[in-house]
TORKOL-4160 file (C-alpha; in steps of 0.2 Angstrom, whole numbers, padded with zeros to 4 digits, m for minus):
323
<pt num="1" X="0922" Y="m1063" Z="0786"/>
<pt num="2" X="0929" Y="m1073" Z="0803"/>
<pt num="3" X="0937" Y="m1084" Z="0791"/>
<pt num="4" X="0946" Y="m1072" Z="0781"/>
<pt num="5" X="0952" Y="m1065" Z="0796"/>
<pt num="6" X="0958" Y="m1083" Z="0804"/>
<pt num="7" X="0967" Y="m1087" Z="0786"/>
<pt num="8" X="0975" Y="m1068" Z="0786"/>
<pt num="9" X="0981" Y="m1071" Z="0806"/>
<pt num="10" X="0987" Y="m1088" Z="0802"/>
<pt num="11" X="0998" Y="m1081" Z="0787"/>
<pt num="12" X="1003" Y="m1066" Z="0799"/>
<pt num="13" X="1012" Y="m1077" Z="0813"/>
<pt num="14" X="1018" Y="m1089" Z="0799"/>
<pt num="15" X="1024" Y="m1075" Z="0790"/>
<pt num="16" X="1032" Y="m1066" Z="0804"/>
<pt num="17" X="1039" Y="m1080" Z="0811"/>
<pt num="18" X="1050" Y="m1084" Z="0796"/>
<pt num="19" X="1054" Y="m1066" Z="0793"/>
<pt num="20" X="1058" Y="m1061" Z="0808"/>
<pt num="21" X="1070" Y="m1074" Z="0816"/>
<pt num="22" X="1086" Y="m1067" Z="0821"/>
<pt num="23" X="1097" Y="m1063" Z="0807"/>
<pt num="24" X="1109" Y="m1075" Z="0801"/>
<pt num="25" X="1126" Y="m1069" Z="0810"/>
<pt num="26" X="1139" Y="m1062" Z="0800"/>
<pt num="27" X="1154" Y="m1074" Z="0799"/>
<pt num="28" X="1167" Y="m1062" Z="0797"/>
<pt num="29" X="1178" Y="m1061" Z="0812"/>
<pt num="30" X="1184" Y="m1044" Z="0806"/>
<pt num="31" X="1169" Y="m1034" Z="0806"/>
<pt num="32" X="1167" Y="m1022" Z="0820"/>
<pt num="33" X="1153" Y="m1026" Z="0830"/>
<pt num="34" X="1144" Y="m1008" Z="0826"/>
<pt num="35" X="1144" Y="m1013" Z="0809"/>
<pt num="36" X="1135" Y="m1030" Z="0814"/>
<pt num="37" X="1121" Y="m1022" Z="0823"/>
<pt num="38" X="1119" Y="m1011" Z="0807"/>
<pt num="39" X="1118" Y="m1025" Z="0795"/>
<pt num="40" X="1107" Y="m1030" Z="0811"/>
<pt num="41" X="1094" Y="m1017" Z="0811"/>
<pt num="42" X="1093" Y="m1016" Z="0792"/>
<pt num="43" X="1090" Y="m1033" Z="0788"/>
<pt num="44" X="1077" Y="m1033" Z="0803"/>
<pt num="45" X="1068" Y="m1018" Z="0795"/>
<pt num="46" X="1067" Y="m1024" Z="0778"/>
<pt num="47" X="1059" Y="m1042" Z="0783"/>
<pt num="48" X="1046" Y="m1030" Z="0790"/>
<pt num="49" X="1043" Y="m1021" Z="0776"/>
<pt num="50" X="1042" Y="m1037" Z="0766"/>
<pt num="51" X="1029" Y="m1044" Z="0779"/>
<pt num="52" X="1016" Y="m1031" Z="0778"/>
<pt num="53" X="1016" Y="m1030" Z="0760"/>
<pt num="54" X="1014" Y="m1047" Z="0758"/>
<pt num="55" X="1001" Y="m1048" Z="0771"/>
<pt num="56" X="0993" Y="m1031" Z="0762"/>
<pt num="57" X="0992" Y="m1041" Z="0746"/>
<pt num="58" X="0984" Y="m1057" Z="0753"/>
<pt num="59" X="0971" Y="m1048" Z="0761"/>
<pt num="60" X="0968" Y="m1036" Z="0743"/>
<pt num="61" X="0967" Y="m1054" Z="0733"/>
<pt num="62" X="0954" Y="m1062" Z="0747"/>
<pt num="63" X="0942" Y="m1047" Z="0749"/>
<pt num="64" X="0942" Y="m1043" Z="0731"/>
<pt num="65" X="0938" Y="m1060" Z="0726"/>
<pt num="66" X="0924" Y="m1061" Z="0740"/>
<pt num="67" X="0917" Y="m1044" Z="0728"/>
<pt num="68" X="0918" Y="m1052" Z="0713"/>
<pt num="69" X="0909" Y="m1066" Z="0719"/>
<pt num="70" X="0896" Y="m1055" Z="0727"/>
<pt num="71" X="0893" Y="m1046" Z="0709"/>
<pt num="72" X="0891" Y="m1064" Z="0701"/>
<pt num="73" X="0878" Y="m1067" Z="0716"/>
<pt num="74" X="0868" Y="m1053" Z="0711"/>
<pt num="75" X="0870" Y="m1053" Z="0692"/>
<pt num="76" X="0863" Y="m1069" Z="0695"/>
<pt num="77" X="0851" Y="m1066" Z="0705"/>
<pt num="78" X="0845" Y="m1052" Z="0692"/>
<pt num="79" X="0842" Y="m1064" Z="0679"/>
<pt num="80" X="0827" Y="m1076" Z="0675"/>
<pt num="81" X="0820" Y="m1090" Z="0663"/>
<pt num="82" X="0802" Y="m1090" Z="0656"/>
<pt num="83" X="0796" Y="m1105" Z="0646"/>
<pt num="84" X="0783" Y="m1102" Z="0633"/>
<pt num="85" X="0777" Y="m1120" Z="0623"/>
<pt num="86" X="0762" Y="m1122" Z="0612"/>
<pt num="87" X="0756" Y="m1112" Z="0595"/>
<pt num="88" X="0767" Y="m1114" Z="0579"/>
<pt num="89" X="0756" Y="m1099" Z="0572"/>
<pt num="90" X="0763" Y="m1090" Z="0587"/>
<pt num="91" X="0779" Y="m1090" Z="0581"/>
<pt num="92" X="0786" Y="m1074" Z="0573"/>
<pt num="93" X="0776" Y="m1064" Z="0586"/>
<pt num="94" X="0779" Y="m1073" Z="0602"/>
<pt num="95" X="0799" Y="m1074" Z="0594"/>
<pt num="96" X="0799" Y="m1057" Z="0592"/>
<pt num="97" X="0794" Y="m1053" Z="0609"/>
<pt num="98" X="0804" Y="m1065" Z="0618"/>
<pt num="99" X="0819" Y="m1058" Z="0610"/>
<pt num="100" X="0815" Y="m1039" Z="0615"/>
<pt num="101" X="0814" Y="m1045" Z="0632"/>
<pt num="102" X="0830" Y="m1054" Z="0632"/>
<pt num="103" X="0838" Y="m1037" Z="0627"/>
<pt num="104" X="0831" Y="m1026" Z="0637"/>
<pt num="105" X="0833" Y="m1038" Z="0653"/>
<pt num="106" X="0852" Y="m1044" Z="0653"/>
<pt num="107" X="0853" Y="m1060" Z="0660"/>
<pt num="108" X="0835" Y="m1068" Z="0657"/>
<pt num="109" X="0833" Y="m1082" Z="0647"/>
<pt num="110" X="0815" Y="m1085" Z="0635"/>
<pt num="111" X="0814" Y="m1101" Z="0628"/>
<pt num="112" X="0798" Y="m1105" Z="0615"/>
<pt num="113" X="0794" Y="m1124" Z="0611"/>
<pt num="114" X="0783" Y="m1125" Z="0594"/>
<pt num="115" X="0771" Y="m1140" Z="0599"/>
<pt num="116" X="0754" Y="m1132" Z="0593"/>
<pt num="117" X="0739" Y="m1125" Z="0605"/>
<pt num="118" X="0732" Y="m1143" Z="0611"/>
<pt num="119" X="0752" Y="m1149" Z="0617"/>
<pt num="120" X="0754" Y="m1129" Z="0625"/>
<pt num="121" X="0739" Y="m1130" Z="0635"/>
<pt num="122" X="0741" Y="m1148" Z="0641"/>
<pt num="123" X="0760" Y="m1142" Z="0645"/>
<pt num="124" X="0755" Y="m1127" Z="0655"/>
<pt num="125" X="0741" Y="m1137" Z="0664"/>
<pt num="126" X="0755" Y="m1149" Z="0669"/>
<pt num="127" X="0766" Y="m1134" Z="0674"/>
<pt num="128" X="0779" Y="m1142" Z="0662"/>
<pt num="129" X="0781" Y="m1121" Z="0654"/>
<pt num="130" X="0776" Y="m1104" Z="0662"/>
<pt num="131" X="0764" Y="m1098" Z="0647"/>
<pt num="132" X="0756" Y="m1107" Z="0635"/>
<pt num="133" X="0751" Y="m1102" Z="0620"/>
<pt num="134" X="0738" Y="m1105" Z="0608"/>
<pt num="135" X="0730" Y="m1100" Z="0594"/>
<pt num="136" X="0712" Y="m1102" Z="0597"/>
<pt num="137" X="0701" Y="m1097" Z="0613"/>
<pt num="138" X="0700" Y="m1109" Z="0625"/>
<pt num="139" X="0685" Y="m1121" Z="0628"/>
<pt num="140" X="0671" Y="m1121" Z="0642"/>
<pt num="141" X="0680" Y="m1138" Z="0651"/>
<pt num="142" X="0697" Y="m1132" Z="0647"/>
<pt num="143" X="0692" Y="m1115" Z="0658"/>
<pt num="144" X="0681" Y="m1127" Z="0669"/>
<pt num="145" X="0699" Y="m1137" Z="0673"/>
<pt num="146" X="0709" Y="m1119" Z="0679"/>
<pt num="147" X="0716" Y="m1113" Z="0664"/>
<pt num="148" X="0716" Y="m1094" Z="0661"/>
<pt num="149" X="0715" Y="m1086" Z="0645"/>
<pt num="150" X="0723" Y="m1070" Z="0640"/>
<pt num="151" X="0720" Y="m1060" Z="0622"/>
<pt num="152" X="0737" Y="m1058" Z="0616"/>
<pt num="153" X="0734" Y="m1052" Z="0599"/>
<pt num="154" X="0721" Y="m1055" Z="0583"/>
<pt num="155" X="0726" Y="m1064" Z="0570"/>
<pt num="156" X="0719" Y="m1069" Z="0553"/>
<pt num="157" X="0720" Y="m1087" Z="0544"/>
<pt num="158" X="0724" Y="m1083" Z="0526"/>
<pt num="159" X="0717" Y="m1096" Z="0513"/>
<pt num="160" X="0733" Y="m1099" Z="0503"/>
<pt num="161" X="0734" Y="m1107" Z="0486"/>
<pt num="162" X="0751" Y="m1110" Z="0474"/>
<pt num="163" X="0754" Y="m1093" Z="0465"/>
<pt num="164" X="0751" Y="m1103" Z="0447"/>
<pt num="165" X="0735" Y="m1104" Z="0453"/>
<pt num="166" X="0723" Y="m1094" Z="0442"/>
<pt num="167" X="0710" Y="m1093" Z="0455"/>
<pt num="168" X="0709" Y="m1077" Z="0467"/>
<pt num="169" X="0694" Y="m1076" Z="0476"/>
<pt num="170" X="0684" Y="m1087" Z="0485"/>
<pt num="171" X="0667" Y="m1088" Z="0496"/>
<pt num="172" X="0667" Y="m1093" Z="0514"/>
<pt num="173" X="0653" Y="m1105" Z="0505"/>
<pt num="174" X="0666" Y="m1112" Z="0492"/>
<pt num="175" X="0680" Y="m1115" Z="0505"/>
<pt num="176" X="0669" Y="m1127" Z="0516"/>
<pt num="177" X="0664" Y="m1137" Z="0501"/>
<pt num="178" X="0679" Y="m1138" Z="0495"/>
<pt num="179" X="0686" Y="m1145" Z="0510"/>
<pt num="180" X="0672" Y="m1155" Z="0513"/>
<pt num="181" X="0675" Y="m1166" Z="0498"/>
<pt num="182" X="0658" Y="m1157" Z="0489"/>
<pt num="183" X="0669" Y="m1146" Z="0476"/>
<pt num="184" X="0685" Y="m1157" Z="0470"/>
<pt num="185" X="0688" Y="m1148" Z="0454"/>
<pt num="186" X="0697" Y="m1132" Z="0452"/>
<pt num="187" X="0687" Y="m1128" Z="0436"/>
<pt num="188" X="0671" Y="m1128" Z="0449"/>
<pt num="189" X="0678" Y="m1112" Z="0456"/>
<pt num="190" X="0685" Y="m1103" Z="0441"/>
<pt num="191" X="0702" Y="m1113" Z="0439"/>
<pt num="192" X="0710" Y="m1126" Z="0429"/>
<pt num="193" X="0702" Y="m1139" Z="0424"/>
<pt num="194" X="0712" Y="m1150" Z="0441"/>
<pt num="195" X="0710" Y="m1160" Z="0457"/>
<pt num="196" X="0709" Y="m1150" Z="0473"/>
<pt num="197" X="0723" Y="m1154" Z="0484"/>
<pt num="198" X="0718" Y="m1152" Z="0505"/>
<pt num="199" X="0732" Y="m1148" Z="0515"/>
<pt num="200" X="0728" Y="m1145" Z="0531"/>
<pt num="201" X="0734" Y="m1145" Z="0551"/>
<pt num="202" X="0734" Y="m1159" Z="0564"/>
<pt num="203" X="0721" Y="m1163" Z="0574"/>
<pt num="204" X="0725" Y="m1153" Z="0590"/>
<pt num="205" X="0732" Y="m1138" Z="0581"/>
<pt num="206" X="0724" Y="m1119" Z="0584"/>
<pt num="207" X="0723" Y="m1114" Z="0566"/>
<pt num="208" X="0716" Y="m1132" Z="0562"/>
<pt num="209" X="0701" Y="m1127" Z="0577"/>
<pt num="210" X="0700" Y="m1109" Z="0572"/>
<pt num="211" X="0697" Y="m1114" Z="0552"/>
<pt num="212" X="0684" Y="m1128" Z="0556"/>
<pt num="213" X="0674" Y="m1118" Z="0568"/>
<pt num="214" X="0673" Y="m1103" Z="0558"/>
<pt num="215" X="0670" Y="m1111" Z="0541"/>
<pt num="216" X="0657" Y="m1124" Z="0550"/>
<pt num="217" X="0667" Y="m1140" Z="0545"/>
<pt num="218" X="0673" Y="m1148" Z="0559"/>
<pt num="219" X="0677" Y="m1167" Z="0559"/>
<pt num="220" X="0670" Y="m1166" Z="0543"/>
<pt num="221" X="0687" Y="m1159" Z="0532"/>
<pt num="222" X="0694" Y="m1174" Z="0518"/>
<pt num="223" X="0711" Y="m1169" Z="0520"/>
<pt num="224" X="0726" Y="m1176" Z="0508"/>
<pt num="225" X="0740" Y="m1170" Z="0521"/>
<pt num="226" X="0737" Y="m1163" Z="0540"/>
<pt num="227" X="0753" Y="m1158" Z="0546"/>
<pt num="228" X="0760" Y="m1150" Z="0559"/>
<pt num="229" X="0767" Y="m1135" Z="0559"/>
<pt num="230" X="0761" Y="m1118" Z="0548"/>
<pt num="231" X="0778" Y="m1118" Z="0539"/>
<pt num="232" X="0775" Y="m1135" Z="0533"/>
<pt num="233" X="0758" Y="m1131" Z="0526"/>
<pt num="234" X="0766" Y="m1117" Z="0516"/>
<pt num="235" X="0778" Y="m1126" Z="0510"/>
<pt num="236" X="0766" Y="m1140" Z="0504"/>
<pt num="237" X="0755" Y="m1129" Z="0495"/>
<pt num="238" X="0770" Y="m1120" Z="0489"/>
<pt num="239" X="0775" Y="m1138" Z="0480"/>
<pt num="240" X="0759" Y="m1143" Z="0471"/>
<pt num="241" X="0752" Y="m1130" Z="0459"/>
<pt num="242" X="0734" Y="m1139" Z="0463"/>
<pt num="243" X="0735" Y="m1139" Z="0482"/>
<pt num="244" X="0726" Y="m1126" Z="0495"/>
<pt num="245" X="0729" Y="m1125" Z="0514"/>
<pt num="246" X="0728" Y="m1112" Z="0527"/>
<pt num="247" X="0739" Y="m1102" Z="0536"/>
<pt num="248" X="0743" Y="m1086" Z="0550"/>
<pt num="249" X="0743" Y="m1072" Z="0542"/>
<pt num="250" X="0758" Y="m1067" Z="0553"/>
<pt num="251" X="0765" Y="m1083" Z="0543"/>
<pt num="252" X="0761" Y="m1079" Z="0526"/>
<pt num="253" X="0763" Y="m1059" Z="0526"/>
<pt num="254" X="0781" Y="m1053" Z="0514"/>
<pt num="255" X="0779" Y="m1073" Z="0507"/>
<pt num="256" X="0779" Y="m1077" Z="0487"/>
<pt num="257" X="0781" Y="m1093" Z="0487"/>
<pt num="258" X="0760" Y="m1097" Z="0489"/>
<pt num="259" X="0747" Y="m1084" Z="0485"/>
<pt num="260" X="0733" Y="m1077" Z="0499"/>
<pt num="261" X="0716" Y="m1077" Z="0490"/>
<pt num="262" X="0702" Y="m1065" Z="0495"/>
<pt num="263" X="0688" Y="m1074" Z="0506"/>
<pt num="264" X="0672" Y="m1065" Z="0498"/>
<pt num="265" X="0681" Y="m1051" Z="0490"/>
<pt num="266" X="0688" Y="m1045" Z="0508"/>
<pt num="267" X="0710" Y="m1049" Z="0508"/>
<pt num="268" X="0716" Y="m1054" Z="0523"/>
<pt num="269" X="0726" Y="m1039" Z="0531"/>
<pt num="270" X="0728" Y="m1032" Z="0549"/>
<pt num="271" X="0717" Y="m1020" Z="0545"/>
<pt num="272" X="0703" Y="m1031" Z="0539"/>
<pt num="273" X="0705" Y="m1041" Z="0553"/>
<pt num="274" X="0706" Y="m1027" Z="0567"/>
<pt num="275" X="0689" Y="m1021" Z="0558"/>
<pt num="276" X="0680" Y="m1037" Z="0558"/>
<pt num="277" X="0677" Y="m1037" Z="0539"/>
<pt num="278" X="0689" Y="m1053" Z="0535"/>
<pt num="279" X="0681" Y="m1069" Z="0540"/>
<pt num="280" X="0691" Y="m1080" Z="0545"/>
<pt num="281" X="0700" Y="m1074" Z="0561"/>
<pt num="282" X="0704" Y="m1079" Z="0578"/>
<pt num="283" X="0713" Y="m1073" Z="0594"/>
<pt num="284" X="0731" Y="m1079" Z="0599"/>
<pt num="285" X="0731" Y="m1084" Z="0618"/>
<pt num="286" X="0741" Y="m1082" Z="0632"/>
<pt num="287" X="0735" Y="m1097" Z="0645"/>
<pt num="288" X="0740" Y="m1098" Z="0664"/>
<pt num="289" X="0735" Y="m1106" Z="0675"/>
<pt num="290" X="0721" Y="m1098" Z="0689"/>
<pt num="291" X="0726" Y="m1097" Z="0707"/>
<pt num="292" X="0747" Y="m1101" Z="0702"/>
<pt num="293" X="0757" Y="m1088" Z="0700"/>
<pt num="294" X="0771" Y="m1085" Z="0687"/>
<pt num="295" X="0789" Y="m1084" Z="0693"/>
<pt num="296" X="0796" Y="m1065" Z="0695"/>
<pt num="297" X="0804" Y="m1066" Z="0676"/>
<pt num="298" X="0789" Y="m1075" Z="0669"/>
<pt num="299" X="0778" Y="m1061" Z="0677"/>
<pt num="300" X="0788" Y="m1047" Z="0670"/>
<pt num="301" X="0787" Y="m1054" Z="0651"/>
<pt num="302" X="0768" Y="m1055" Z="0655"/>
<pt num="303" X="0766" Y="m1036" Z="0658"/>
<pt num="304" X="0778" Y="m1033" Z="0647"/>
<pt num="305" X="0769" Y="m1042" Z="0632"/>
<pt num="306" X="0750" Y="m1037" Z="0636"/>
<pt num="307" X="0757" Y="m1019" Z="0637"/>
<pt num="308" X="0757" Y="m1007" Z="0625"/>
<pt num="309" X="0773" Y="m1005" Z="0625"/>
<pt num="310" X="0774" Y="m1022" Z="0614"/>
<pt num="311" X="0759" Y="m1016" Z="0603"/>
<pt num="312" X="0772" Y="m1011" Z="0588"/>
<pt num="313" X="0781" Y="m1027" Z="0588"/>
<pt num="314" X="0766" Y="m1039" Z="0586"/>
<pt num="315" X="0761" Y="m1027" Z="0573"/>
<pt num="316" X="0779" Y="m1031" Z="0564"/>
<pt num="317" X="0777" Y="m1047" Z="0567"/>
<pt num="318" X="0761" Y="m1046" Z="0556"/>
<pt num="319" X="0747" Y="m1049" Z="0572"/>
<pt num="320" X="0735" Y="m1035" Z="0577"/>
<pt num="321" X="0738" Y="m1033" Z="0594"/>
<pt num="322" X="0724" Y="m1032" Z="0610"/>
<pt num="323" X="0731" Y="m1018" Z="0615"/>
């Protein structure tokens, strides 16, 4: 405030100094001199006028830029970033609630980095994002390191096969064999007479984790592909008629392009999942890190997202929610 006042004196004296300097005199010898002092006064009174409205409007200029940058300060100062890195599988719901966020919190920012669960736990451990995410529950040295966990939502891993595929149900039995190299044949199982194709994730990846432990194959699956993201199983299966791979239900829900097969007659659904009836299932995770706390945004998009407030749009997003 000092200095706006120095600037405004400075400008002031300047300013008056120029505009108030004696008149020029008026050359003609003619002129009575009460019309000099006339043109005198005049002349004086108008340089004043013209002084304080140019001083008036400095000072309007200067104060009302100090308020706009004020209201920049604090829209600033209202906004925020949360990282989230980790899960594929997450994807649609962690997307979905990022962008509600965004819209009912002008000026924050969400950012989400698709690495898989094993890169979004190692990330938030290094305090490289604010939330990880993954798609399995984390394991007793991962908790024993300080990660936190946090039940998101529940999602089911749908069995997926390319919709010329003949075949529509499998046994949990059937799909461990078959990834474990003991059925290679589609005929074995009711379909063409054709080589099995085994599309699965990377090592690393939650759904990969969630599918081994839960089908008891793990280290054990003879895989054609692993890849690494969900979209690119689909896609892959989508391209063979003789492959099979897995996949989020969130991922696979409204999709014709590969076909969900029933695991022991039960389909793979929300509501199967939410009841316990479909097998293959697993948790989507929130991890933090215990003892750190999140930034003032990263914290609100918690609350926000384990509310039930955000309940309807994991549900859109084809994810039961834990709340």
């Amino acid at each position: 405030m000092s200095r706006h006042f120095t600037i405004l004196h400075a400008f002031y004296i300047s300013a008056l100094f120029v505009f108030t300097s004696p008149a020029y005199p008026v050359k003609r010898r003619e002129q009575k001199t009460k019309i000099k002092i006339e043109v005198r006064k005049e002349h004086f009174i108008l340089k004043k006028i013209i002084t304080i409205l140019c001083i008036a409007v400095m000072a309007l200029s200067l104060f009302a830029g100090c308020g706009q940058k004020a209201d920049d300060n604090n829209t600033a100062a209202a906004g925020g970033t949360v990282s989230t890195d980790g899960s594929t599988s997450m994807e649609k719901v962690i997307g979905a609630l990022g962008e509600s966020f965004m819209e009912a919190n002008s000026g924050t920012t969400f950012t989400y980095n698709p690495t898989g669960s094993g890169s979004g736990i190692q990330a938030v451990s290094e305090g490289r994002c604010d939330i990880g995410l993954s798609s399995r529950a984390l394991k007793d040295d991962e908790k024993a390191s300080g990660l936190k966990e946090t039940t998101l939502a529940l999602d089911g891993i749908a069995i997926i096969v390319n919709p010329q595929n003949p075949v529509k149900d499998l046994t949990l039995e059937q799909i461990a064999k078959i990834y474990t190299g003991e059925i290679t044949n589609w005929k074995d199982v009711g379909g063409n007479d054709a080589e099995i194709v085994l599309i699965g994730r990377e090592a690393g990846s939650g759904t990969r984790d969630g599918f081994e432990s839960i089908t008891d194959t793990k280290d054990a699956c003879q895989y054609r592909q692993e890849l690494t993201s969900t979209g690119g199983v689909i896609e892959a299966v989508a391209g063979n008629a003789n492959a099979i791979g897995y996949a989020s239900l969130s991922a696979v829900e409204g999709k014709d392009t590969v076909k969900a097969v029933t695991v022991g007659g039960v389909a793979c659904t929300e509501e199967t999942v939410l009841d316990g009836s479909y097998a293959i299932q697993r948790p989507f995770v929130l991890v933090t890190v215990e003892g750190r706390a999140l930034s003032e945004c990263a914290q609100k998009f918690f609350e926000y997202i384990t509310s039930s407030e955000a309940a309807s749009l994991i549900s859109a997003a084809g994810a039961v929610a834990a709340n």
